[in-house]
C-alpha positions in Angstrom: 0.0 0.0 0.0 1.3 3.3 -1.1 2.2 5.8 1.6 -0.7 8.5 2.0 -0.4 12.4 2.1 -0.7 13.7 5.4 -2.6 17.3 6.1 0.7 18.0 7.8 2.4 18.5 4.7 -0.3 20.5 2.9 -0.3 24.3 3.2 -3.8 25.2 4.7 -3.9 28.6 6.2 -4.3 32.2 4.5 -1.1 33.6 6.0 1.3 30.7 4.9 0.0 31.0 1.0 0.7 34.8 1.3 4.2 34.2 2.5 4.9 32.2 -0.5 3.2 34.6 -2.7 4.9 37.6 -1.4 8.4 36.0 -0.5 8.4 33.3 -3.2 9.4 32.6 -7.0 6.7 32.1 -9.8 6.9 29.7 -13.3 4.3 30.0 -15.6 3.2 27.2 -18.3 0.1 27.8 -20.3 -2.1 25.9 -18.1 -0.3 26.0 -14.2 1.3 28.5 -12.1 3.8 27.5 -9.6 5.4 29.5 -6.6 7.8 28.0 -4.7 9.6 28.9 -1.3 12.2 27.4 0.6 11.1 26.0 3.8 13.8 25.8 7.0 11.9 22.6 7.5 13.4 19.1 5.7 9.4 18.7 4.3 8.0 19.7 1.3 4.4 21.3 1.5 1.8 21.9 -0.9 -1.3 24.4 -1.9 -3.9 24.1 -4.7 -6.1 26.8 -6.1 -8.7 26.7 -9.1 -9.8 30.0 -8.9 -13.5 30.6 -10.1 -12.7 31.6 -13.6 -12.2 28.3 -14.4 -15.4 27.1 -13.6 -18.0 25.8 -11.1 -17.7 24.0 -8.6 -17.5 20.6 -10.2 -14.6 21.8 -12.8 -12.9 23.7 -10.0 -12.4 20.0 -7.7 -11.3 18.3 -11.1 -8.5 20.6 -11.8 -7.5 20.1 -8.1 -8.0 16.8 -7.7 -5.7 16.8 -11.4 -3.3 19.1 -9.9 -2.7 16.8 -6.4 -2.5 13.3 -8.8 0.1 15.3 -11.2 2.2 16.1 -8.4 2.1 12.9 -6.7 3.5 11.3 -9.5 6.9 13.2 -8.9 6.5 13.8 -5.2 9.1 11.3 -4.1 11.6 12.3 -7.0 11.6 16.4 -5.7 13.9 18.3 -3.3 12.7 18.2 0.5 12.1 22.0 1.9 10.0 23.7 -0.3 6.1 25.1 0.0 4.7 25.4 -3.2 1.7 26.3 -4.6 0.1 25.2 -7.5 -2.4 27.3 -9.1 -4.7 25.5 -12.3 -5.3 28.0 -15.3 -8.1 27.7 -17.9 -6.6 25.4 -20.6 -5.6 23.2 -17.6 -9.6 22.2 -17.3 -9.3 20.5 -21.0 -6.2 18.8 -20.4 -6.6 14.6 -20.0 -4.1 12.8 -17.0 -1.1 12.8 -19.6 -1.1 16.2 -20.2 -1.4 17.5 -16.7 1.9 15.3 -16.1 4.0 16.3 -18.6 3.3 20.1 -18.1 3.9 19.5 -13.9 6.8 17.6 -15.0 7.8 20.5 -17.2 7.3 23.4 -14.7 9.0 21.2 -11.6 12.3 21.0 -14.3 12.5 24.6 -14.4 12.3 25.2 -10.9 15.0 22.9 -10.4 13.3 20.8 -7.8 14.0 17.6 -8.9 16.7 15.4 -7.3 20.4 14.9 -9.1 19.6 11.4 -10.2 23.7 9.8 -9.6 24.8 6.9 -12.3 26.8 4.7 -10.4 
């Protein structure tokens, strides 16, 4: 059984989202935002937002629920110490499972957040 999320390592409250927004880096790709902020913690924590521009209610919980499975994918392969916040644009509602990947995988790259990978 894979190892589940704990709300620990989520970032719930207005004030923490600010300081990433204020203090923190953005990436842009046509359909995601990211900032990112390093923690002085060794964990990683994360924020999703789907703004109502995208949608209703129902299109708004897709893109998150979208959002959380893209990251999870690469969760284990990223650099501990970071909050980062993911925010789902309009052309990320039409994207299918593949394509949310590969444009996470794509902004997480230029961020720099994955792990050197060593060849022994």
């Amino acid at each position: 059984m894979e190892k589940k999320k704990n709300k620990v390592f989520r970032l719930t409250k207005n004030s923490e989202f600010q300081e990433v927004f204020q203090q923190g880096k953005s990436l842009a790709a046509p359909g995601l935002v990211l900032y990112l902020l390093r923690n002085n913690s060794g964990l990683s924590r994360t924020g999703y937002i789907a703004s109502k521009k995208i949608g209703n209610a129902v299109t708004r919980n897709r893109a998150k629920r979208l959002l959380k499975e893209a990251f999870r994918l690469y969760d284990d392969d990223l650099l501990p110490g970071f909050d980062l916040i993911f925010i789902a644009r309009l052309p990320f509602v039409k994207y299918d499972y593949f394509q949310a990947a590969a444009e996470m995988k794509h902004i997480l790259q230029r961020g720099g957040l994955f792990k050197v990978k060593k060849s022994w």
